[in-house]
BATOR-646889 format. One record per residue (C-alpha): residue number from 1; residue in three letters; x, y, z. Coordinates in steps of 0.001 Angstrom, whole numbers. Layout:
BEGIN
> NUM_ALA_X_Y_Z
...
% end
This chain:
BEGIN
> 1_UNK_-23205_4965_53107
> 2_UNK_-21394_7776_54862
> 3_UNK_-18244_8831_53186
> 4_UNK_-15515_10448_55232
> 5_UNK_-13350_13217_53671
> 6_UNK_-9880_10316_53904
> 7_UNK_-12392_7490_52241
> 8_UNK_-13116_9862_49502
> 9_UNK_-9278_10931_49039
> 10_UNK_-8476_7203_49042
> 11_UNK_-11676_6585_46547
> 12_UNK_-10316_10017_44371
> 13_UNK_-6460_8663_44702
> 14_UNK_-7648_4910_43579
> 15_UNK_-9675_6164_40918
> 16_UNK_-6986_8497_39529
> 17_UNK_-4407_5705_39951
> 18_UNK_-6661_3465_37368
> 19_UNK_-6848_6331_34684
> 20_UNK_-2932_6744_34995
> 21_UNK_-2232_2830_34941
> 22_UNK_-4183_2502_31144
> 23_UNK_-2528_4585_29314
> 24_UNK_-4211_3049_26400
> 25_UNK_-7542_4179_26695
> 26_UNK_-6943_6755_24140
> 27_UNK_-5217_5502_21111
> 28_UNK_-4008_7567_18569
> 29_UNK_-6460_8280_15790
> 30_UNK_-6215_9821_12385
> 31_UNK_-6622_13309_10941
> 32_UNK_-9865_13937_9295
> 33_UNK_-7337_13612_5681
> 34_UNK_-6200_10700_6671
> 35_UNK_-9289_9181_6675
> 36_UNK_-10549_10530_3415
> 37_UNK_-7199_8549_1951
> 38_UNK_-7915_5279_3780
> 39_UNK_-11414_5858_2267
> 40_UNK_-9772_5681_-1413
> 41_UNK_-8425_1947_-900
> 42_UNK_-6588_2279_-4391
> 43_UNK_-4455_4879_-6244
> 44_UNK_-2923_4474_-9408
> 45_UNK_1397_5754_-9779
> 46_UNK_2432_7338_-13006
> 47_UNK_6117_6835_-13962
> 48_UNK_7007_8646_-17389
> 49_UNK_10247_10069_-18028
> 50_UNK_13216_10245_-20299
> 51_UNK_14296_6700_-19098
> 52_UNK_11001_5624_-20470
> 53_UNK_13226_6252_-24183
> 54_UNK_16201_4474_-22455
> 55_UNK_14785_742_-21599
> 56_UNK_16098_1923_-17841
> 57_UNK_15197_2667_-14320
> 58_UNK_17150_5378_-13893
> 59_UNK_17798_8646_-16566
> 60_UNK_21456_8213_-17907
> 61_UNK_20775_11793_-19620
> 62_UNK_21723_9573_-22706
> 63_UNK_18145_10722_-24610
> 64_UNK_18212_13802_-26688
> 65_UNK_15023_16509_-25939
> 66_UNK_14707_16403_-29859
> 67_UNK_13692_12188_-29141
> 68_UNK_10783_13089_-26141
> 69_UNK_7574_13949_-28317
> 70_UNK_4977_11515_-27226
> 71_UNK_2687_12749_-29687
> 72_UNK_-438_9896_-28472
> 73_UNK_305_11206_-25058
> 74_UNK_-3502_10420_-23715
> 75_UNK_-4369_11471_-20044
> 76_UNK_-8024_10480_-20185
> 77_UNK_-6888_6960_-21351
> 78_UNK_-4655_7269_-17718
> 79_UNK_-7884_8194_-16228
> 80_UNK_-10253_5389_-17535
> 81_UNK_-7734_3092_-16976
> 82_UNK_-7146_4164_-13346
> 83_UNK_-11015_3927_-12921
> 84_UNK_-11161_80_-14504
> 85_UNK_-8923_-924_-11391
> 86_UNK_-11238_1082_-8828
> 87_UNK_-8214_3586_-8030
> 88_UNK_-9151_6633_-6657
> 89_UNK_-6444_8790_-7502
> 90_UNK_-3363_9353_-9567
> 91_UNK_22_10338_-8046
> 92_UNK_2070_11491_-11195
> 93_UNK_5974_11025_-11299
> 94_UNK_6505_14611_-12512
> 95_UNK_10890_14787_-11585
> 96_UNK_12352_11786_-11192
> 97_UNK_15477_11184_-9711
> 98_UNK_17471_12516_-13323
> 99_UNK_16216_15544_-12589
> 100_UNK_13348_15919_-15853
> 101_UNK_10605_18283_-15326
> 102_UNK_6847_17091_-17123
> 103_UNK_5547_20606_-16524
> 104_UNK_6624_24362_-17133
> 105_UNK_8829_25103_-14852
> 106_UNK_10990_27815_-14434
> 107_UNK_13787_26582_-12867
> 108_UNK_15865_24483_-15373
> 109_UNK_16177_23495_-19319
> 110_UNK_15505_19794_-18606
> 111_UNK_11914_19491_-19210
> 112_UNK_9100_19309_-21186
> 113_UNK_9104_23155_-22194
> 114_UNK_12456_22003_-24430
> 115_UNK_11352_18680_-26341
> 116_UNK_9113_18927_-29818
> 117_UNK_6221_17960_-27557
> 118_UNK_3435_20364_-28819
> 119_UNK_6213_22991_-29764
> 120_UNK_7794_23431_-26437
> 121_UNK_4004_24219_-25021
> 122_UNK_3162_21039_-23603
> 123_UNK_2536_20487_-19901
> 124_UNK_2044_17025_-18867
> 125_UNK_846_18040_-15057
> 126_UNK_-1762_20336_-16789
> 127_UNK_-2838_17934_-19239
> 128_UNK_-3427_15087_-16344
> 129_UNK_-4854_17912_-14105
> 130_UNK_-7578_18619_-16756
> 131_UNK_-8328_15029_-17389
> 132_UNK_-8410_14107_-13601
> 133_UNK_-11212_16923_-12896
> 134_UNK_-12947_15136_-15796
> 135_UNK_-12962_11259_-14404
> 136_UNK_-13382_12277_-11027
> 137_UNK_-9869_11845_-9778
> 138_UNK_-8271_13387_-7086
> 139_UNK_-4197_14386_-7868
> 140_UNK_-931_13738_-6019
> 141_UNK_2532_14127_-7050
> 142_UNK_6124_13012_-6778
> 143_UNK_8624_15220_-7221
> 144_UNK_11805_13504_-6306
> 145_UNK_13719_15800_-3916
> 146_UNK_17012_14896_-5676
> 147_UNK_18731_15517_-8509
> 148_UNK_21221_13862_-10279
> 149_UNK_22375_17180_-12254
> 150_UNK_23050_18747_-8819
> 151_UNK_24655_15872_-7150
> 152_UNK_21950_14637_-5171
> 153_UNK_21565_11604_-6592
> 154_UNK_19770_8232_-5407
> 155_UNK_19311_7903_-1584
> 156_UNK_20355_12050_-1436
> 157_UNK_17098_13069_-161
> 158_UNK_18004_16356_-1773
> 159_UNK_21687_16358_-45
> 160_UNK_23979_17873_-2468
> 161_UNK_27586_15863_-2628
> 162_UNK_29026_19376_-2851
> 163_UNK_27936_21230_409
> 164_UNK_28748_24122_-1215
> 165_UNK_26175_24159_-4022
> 166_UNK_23186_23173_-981
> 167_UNK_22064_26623_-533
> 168_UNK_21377_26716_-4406
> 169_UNK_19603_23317_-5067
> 170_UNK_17622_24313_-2243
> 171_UNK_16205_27005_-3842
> 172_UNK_15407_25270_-6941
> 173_UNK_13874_22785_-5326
> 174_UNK_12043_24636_-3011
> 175_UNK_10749_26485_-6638
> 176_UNK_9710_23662_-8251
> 177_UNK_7600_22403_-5519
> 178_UNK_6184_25740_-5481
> 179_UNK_5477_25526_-8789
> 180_UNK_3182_21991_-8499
> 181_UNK_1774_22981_-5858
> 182_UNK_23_26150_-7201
> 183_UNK_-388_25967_-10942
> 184_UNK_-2264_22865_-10943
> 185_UNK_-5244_22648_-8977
> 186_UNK_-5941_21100_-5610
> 187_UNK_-2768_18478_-4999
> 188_UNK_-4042_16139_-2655
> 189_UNK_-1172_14085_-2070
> 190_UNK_3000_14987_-2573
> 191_UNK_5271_12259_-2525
> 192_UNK_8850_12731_-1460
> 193_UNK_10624_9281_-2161
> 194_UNK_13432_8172_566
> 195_UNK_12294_11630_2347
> 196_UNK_12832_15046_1976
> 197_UNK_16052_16615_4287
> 198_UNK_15629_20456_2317
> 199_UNK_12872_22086_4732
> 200_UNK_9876_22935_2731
> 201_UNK_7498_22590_5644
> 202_UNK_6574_26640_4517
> 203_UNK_5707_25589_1231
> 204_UNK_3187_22852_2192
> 205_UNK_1543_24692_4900
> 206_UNK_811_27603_2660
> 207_UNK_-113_25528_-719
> 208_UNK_-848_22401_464
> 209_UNK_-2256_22512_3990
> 210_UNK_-4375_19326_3599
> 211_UNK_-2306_17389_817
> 212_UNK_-1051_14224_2852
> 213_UNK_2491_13678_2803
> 214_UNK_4660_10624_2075
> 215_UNK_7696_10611_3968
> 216_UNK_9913_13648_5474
> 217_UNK_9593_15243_8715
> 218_UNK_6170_16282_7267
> 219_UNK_5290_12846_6731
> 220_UNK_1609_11871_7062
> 221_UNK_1846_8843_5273
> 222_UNK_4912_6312_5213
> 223_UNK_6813_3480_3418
> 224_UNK_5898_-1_4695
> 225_UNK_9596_-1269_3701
> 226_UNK_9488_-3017_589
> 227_UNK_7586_-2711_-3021
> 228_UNK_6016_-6032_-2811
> 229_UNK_2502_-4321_-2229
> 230_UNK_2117_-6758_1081
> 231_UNK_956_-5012_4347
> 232_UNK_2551_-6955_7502
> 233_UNK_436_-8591_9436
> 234_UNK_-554_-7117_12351
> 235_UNK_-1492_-4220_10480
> 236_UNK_-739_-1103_13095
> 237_UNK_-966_2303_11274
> 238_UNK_363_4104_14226
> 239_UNK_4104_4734_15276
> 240_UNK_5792_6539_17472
> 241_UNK_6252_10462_17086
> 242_UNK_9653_10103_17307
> 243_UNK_9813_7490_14833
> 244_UNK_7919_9287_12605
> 245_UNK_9593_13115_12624
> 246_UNK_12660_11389_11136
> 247_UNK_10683_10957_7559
> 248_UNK_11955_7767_7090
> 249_UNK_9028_5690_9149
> 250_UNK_8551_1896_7763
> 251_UNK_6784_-1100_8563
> 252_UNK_9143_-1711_11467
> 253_UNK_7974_1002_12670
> 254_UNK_4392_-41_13898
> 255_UNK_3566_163_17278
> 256_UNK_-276_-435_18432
> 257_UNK_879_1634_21142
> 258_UNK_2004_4675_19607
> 259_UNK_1050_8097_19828
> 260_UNK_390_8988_16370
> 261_UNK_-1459_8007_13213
> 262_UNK_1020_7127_9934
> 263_UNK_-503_4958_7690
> 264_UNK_1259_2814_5185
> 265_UNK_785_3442_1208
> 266_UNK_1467_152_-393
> 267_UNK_3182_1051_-3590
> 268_UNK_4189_-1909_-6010
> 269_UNK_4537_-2292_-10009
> 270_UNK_2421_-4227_-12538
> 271_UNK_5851_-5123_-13871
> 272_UNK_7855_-7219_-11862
> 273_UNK_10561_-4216_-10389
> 274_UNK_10144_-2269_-13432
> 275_UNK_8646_801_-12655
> 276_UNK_8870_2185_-16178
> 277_UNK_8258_1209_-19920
> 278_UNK_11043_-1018_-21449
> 279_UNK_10407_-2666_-24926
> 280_UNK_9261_-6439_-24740
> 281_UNK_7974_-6322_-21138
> 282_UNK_4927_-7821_-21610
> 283_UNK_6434_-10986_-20021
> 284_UNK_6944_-8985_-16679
> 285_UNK_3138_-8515_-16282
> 286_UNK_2223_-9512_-13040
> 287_UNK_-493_-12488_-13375
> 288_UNK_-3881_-11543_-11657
> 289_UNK_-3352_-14207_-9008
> 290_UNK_-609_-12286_-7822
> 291_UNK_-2333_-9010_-7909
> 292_UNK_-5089_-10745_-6215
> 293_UNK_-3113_-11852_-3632
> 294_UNK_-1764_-7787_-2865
> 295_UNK_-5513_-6522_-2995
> 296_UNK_-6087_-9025_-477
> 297_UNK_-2593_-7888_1512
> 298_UNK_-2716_-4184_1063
> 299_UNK_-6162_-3037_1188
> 300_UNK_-7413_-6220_3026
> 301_UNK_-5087_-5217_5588
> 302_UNK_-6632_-1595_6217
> 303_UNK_-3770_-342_3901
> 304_UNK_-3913_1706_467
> 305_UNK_-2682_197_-2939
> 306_UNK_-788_2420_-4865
> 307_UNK_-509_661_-8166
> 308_UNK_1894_1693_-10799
> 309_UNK_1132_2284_-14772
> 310_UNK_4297_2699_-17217
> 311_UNK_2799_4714_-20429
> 312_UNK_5290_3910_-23065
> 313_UNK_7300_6434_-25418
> 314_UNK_3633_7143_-27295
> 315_UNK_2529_8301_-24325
> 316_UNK_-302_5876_-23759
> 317_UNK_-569_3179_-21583
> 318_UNK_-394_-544_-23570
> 319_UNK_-3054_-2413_-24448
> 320_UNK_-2036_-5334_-22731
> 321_UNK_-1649_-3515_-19440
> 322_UNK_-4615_-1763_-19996
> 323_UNK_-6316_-5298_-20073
> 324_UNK_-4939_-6406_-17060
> 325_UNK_-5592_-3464_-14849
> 326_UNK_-9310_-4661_-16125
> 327_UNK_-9161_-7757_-15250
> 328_UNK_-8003_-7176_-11516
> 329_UNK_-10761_-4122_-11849
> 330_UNK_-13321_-7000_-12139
> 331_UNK_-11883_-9587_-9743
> 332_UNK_-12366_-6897_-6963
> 333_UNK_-15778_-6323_-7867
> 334_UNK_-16510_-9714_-7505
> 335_UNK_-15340_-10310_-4221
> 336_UNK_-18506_-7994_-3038
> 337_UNK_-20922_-9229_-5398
> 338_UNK_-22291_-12203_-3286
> 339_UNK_-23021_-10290_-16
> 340_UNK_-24777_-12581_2347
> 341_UNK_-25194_-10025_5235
> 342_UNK_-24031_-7003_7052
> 343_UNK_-24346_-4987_10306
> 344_UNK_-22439_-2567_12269
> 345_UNK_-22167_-2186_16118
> 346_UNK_-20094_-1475_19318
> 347_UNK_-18947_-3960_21537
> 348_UNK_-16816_-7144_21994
> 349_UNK_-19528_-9246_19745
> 350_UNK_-21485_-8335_17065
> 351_UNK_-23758_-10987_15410
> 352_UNK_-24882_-11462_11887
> 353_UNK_-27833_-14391_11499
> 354_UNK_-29356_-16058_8945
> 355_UNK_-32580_-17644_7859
> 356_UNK_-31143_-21046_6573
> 357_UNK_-27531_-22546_6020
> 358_UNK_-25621_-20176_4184
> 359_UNK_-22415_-20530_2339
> 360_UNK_-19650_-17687_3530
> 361_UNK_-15993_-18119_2816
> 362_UNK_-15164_-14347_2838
> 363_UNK_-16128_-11488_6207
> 364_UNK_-15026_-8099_6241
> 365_UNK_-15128_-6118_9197
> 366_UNK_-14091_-2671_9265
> 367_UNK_-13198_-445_12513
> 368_UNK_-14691_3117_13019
> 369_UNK_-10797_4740_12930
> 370_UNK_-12212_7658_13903
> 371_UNK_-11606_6115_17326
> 372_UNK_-7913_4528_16530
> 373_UNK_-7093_1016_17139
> 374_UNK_-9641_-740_19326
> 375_UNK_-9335_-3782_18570
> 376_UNK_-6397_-5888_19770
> 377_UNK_-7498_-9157_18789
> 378_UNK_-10179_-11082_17408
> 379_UNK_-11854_-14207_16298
> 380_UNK_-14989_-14668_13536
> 381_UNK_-17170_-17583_14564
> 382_UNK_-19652_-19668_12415
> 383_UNK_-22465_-21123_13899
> 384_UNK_-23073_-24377_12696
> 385_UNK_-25389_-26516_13533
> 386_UNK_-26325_-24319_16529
> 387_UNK_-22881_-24552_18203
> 388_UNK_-20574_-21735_17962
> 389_UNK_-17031_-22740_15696
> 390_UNK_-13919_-20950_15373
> 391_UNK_-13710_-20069_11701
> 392_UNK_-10228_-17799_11525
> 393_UNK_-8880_-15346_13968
> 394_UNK_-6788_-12559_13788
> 395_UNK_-4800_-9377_16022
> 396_UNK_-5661_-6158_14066
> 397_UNK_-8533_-4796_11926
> 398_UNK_-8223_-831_11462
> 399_UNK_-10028_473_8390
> 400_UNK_-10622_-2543_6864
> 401_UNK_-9506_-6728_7641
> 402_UNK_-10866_-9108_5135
> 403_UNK_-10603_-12675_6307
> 404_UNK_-10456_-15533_4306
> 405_UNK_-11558_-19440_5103
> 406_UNK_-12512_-22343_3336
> 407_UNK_-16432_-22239_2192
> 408_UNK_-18865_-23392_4930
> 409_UNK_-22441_-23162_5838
> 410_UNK_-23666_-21285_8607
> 411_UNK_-26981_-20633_10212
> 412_UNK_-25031_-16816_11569
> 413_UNK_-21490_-15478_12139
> 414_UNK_-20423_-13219_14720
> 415_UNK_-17556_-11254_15318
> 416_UNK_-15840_-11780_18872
> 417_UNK_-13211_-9317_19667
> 418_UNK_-11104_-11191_22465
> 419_UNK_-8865_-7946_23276
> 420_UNK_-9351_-4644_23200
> 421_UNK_-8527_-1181_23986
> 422_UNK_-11885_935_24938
> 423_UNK_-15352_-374_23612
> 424_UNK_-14528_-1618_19889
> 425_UNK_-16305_146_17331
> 426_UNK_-17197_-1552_14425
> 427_UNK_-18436_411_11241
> 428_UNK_-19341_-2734_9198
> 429_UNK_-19151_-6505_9237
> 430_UNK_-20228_-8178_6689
> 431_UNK_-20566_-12062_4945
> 432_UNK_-19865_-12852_1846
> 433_UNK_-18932_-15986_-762
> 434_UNK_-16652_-15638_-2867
> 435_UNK_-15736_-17859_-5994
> 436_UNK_-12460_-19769_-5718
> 437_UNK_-11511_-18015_-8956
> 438_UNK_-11597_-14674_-7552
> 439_UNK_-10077_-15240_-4258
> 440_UNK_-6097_-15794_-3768
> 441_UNK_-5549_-14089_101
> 442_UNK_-2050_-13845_797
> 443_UNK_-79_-16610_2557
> 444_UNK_1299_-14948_6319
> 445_UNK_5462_-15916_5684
> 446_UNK_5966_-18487_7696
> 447_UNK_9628_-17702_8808
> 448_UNK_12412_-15045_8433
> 449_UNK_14614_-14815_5966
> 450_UNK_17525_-16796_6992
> 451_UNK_21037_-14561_7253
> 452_UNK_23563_-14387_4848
> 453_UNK_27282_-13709_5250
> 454_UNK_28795_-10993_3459
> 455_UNK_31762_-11816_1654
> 456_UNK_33192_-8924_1203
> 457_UNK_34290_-8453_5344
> 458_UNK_35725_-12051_5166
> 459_UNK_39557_-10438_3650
> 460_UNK_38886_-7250_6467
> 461_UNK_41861_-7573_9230
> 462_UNK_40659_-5322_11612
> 463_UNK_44189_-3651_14000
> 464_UNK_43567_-1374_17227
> 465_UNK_43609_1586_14781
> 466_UNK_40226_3248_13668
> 467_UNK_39954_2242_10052
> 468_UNK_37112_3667_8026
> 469_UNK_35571_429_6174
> 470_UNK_32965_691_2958
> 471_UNK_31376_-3288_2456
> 472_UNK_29704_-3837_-601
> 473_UNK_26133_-4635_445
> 474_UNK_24808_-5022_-2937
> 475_UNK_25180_-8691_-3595
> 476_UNK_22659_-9069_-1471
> 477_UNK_20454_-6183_-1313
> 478_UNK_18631_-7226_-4851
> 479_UNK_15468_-5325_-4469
> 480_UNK_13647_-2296_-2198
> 481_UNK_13219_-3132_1182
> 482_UNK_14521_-3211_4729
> 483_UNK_17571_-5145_5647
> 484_UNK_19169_-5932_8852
> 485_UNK_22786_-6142_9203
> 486_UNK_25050_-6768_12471
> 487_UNK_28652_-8307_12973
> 488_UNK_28691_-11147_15203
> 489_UNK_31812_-12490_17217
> 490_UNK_32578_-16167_16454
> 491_UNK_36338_-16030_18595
> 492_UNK_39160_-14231_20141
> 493_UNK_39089_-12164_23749
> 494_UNK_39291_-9048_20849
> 495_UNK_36347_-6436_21444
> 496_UNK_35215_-4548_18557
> 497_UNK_34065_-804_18730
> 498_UNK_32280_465_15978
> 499_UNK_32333_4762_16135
> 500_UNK_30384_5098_13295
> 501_UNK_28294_3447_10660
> 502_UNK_26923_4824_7408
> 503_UNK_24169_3559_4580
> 504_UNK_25985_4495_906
> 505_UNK_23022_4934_-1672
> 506_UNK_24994_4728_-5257
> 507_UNK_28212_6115_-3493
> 508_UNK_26328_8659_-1711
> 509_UNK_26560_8739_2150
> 510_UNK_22262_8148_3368
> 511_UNK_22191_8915_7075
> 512_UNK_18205_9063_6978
> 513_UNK_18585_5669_5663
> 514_UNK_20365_3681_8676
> 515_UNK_18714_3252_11809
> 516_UNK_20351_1382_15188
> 517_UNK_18602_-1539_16158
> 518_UNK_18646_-2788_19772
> 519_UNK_21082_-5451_19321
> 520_UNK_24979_-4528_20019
> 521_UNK_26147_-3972_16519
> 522_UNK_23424_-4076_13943
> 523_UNK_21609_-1463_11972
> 524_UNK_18660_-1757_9518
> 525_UNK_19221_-22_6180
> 526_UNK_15781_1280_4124
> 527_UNK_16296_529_473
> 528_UNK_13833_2450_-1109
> 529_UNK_15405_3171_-4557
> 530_UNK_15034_518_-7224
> 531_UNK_17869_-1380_-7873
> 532_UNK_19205_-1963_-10751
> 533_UNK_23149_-3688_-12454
> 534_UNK_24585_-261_-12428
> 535_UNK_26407_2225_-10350
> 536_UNK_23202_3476_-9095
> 537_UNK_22171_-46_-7817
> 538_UNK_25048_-168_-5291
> 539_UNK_24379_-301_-1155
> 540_UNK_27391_-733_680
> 541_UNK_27954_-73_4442
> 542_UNK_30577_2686_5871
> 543_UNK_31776_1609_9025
> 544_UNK_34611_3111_11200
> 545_UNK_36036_697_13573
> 546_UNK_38377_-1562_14792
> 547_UNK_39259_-4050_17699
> 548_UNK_41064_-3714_20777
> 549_UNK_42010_-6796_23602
> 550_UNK_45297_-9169_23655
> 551_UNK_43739_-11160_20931
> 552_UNK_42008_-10351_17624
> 553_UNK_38167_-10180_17271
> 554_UNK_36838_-12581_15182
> 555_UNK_33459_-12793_13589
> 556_UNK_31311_-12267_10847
> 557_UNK_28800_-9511_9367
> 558_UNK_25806_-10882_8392
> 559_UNK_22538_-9450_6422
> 560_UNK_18978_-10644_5902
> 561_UNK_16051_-9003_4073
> 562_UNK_13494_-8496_7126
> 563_UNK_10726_-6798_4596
% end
C-alpha cells in the first residue's frame, strides 16, 4: 500500500499518541542493591544497651559504666543463631536513642571504651564484625541519629531542642557515623530510625556508596508503618519520589504507579513490644504460629523480615530464645521441602503439569524485579479433573507472593495473570504441600479500625482567637504505627481554621512525623518509637486554631490506628 507523507504523519502522530497515553509501560525497578537485599528474605536486629541492665525500653542513664561488663558477651552464638532462623544478615543497635556507644568512638565518654568490659578495650562492632565474616553474614547498623544527652531525644531525628547546640551535635554525629562506617568492614546496610534531618548524604556516598539506607532523604529502604512484621496487602514496593525524599516513606505510601523503587523492611520483636532484655520475659515469646503467620506476611509478601534478638546482661542470647528462633528456622524449611513442581516463564500464563493427581496447598511465584511491577493482578488455577478451577487469586507478586489454599489434587496448575503492565516476567512458580502444622498464612484484616474520640478536646472551647492547642494523643496511640487523626464538625454555622498542626514525640515537636492527608482537617502521625508508661511514651498533637462564624463550631477529633 502506498503511503502518503500526511498518512504517515497521522500513522507517526497516532503511534506517538499510544506511547504517551501508557505511561506505565516502564515501571520503576530496583537498584542492582536493592535486589541483592530482597534476595536475603531475613535479617536478624540486635538491641543491646544500657537499658538492657534497666528492665526498660528506653536508657534512663540510671546504670553505672562500672555495672556494663557482659563478660559471656558471645558474637558467634549471635551468628549461629541468626543462621538457625535463615537470616541473612545482622543489623546491630550500636547508639540507641540514650546516646551509648558499643564501639570506640571518639566522640563521647558514654560507651563501651569506659565500662570494665575487657578493661576499657572492648569493641562490640568489632567483635560482631569478626564473627559475621566468620558465619557468612553480611553487617548493617543503627545508629540512632538522636541523642538524649544532647536534647534530641525520641522522634528528634537528630533535632536538638536547643537550636543553639545543632551545629555541635551535628558534628558528633556526623563523627560517629564516620566512625562505623570505616573501622568496621563493609556496612551493608545503616539504619536511621524515624529518619535522619542532620545531612550526612557526604558521609554515605564516600563510605558507604552501596550500603542501603533505611529512612532519611537517603532512604533506599522504608518503614511499612507499624512493628507487627505484616506487609499490606497489595504489596507495592514503589512510591512516589516525592514521597520518598522526605525520609519518612511508610506503607501508605505505596503506589504501583510510582516512579521509584523503596522497599519495605519488616522489622518486629520475638518479644511482644519489647525490643530489649527484661528479666522474666520468657512469657512474651512470641509462639511459632504467630511467627509463622509474619514469615508468611513479610517475606511471603515480597518483603524482608528483620527479626529482633535481645542478648541479655551476659551478653548472650537465652536459651529459650535461642530455641525458638530454631524452631521457626525449621518451620520455614519445611514449607519447601515437599516441592511438587516448578517452572519459570514470560507471559500472562504459565503452566505447571503433572503426571497423576497431586496434592498442592502451597504456590510460590516470584516476579523477575529486575523489570518492576508487572503484574497487576492474578489468579492460580488447579486443574481438576481436566477443567480449569479458580484456586486463590491475588493483585501483586514482586519478589516473591506465596499463596495459600486448602489441600487439593490436581492433574497441573497454572498461573494466569489477569492484569498487567508490559509482558509479566516470572522468575519461578512453583507447587508445593505443605503440612497443616507448618503453615499459618496470615488472615487479610477484614475492616478498619473503627475511630475513637479523643477525650482530651471534649473540655477545648475554641473563641475567634488563634489559640495554640497540645491534645494528649497517647491514650490511644499504644504501640508503633500510623494513625490518622481529623476533627469533624457535628453543629454550629462556626468554621474552624486550623494554621498549623504539629506531631510531639515525648514533648519534642516531630515535623517529619505528620503528614496532611486529603481530607479537610486530618493528618496521619508515624509512630515509630516504642512506646512505653513514661514521659518518653507520650504523642500528643500541637494544633493552632480556632473558629470563626456567628455561631460556635462544634465537633469532635477523632483517631484510629490505620497500620
Amino acid at each position: 500500500m502506498k503511503t502518503t507523507a500526511k498518512h504517515s504523519i497521522v500513522l507517526t502522530l497516532f503511534l506517538l499518541s499510544g506511547v504517551l497515553a501508557q505511561p506505565h509501560t516502564l515501571p520503576a525497578k530496583p537498584t542492582p542493591e536493592q535486589v541483592a537485599w530482597h534476595e536475603m528474605e531475613i535479617e536478624m536486629f540486635v538491641h543491646f544497651a544500657p537499658n538492657t541492665w534497666q528492665n526498660r525500653e528506653y536508657d534512663d542513664h540510671s546504670t553505672p559504666l562500672k555495672k556494663i561488663n557482659p563478660t559471656q558477651l558471645d558474637t558467634d552464638q549471635w551468628c549461629e543463631i541468626a543462621r538457625s532462623f535463615g537470616a541473612k544478615q545482622i543489623i546491630f543497635v550500636a547508639k540507641h536513642v540514650g546516646g551509648f556507644c558499643m564501639w570506640q568512638t571518639d566522640t563521647t565518654d558514654y560507651s563501651i571504651k569506659n565500662t570494665p568490659y575487657k578493661n576499657g578495650r572492648g569493641d562490640v562492632m568489632a567483635e560482631l564484625e569478626k564473627s559475621c565474616q566468620k558465619y557468612g553474614l553480611k553487617l548493617g547498623v543503627y545508629v540512632y541519629p538522636g541523642d538524649a544527652q544532647w536534647g534530641a531525644d525520641i522522634g528528634s531525628g537528630g533535632r536538638t531542642k536547643d537550636p543553639a547546640q545543632q551545629e555541635a551535635y551535628n558534628e558528633v554525629f556526623r563523627t560517629q557515623l564516620r566512625e562505623v562506617l570505616t573501622k568496621y568492614g563493609e556496612i551493608s546496610e545503616v539504619w536511621f530510625d524515624g529518619s535522619c534531618v542532620i545531612d550526612v548524604s557526604d558521609i554515605l556516598r564516600d563510605h558507604a556508596p552501596k550500603a542501603m539506607v533505611f529512612q532519611g532523604p537517603q532512604a533506599t529502604l522504608r518503614w511499612p508503618g507499624s512493628e507487627s512484621g505484616i506487609a499490606p496487602d497489595p504489596t507495592w514496593q514503589t512510591v512516589k519520589k516525592q514521597d520518598a525524599l522526605t525520609g519518612v516513606s511508610t506503607g501508605k505510601h505505596s503506589d504501583p504507579e510510582g516512579d521509584m523503587w523503596l522497599p519495605m523492611e519488616m522489622d518486629t520483636t520475638l518479644l511482644d513490644h519489647r525490643w530489649f532484655w527484661g528479666p522474666d520475659r520468657d512469657h512474651m515469646l512470641k509462639s511459632l504460629d504467630h511467627l509463622m503467620k509474619i514469615y508468611y506476611g513479610s517475606v511471603g509478601r515480597g518483603s524482608v523480615l528483620l527479626l529482633n534478638a535481645s542478648p541479655d546482661t551476659t551478653g548472650r542470647i537465652p536459651a529459650s530464645h535461642a530455641r525458638r528462633y530454631q524452631e521457626f528456622g525449621k518451620a520455614i524449611r519445611r514449607i519447601t521441602q515437599k516441592k511438587k513442581g516448578q517452572t519459570s516463564g514470560t507471559g500472562r500464563l504459565l503452566e505447571l503439569r503433572f503426571s497423576q493427581p497431586t496434592p498442592i496447598n502451597h504456590v510460590i511465584t516470584m516476579e523477575d524485579i529486575g523489570h518492576g511491577h508487572r503484574v497487576r493482578a492474578y489468579e492460580i488455577e488447579g486443574l481438576i479433573q481436566g477443567t480449569w478451577t479458580k484456586l486463590t487469586s491475588g493483585v501483586s507478586i514482586g519478589y516473591k507472593k506465596i499463596d495459600v489454599f486448602d489441600t487439593v489434587q490436581v492433574e497441573g496448575v497454572r498461573l494466569h495473570v489477569t492484569e498487567a503492565v508490559n509482558n509479566p516476567v516470572i522468575a519461578s512458580f512453583a507447587a508445593y504441600h505443605v503440612s497443616a502444622r507448618d503453615s499459618a498464612p496470615i488472615e487479610n484484616p477484614g475492616q478498619a479500625n473503627p475511630w475513637q474520640e479523643v477525650a482530651a478536646w471534649k473540655t477545648t472551647t475554641l473563641t475567634t482567637q488563634w489559640q495554640i492547642l497540645d491534645i494528649d494523643l497517647s491514650p490511644y496511640i499504644l504501640a508503633p504505627g500510623q494513625y490518622e487523626v481529623e476533627f469533624r464538625k457535628t453543629g454550629g454555622s462556626g468554621v474552624l481554621e486550623v494554621q498549623k498542626a504539629m506531631a510531639l514525640m515525648a514533648g519534642t515537636e516531630s515535623p517529619h512525623l505528620i503528614t496532611k492527608l486529603n481530607q479537610l482537617h486530618a493528618w496521619n502521625i508515624n509512630r515509630t518509637a516504642q512506646v512505653t508508661s513514661g514521659p518518653k511514651g507520650r504523642t500528643a498533637l500541637r494544633v493552632k486554631v480556632r473558629a470563626t462564624g456567628k455561631s460556635p463550631w462544634r465537633g469532635d477529633l477523632v483517631i484510629r490506628k490505620s497500620q
